[in-house]
C-alpha positions in Angstrom: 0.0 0.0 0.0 2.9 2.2 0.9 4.0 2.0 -2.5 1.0 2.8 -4.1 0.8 6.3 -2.0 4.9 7.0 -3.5 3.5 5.7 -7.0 0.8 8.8 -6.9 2.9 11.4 -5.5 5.3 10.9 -8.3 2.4 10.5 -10.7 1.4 14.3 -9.2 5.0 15.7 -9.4 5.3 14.4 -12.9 2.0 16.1 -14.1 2.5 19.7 -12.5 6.0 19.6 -14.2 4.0 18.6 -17.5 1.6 21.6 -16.8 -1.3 19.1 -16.1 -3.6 18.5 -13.2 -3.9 15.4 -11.0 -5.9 14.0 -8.5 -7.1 11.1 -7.1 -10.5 9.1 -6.7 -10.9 8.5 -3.1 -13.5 5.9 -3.2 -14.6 3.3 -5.9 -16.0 0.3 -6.4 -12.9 -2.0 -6.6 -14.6 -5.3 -8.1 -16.2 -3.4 -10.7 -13.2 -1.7 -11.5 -11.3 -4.5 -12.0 -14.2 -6.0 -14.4 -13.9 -3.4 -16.2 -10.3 -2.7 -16.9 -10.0 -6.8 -17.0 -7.9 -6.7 -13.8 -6.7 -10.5 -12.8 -8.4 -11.7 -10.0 -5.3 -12.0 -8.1 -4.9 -8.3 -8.5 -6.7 -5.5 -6.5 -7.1 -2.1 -7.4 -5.9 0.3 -4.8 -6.1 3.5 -6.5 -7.7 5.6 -9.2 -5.9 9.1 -10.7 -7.2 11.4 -13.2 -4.5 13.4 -15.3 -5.6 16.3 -18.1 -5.7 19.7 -18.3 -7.5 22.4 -16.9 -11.0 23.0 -18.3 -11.4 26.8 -19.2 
């Protein structure tokens, strides 16, 4: 889990040095999530972040 948290914050220091925005989806359903992006069952999705740019 610990990993997951230094995976985002370089994820966040990547995208503001890109000139993007980041952020992260605090709460999700995680066995829908893995149907969906066809996630291994031995896998669990800990996290979901949202890179783009600013609207407007």
């Amino acid at each position: 889990m610990f990993e997951a948290g230094h995976i985002a914050q370089n994820i966040f220091l990547m995208a503001e040095a890109l000139n993007l925005k980041a952020g992260i989806v605090g709460a999700f359903q995680d066995e829908r999530i893995g149907q969906v992006m066809q996630i291994p069952i031995a896998h669990e999705p800990l996290l979901i972040m949202t890179v783009g740019q600013e609207l407007g």
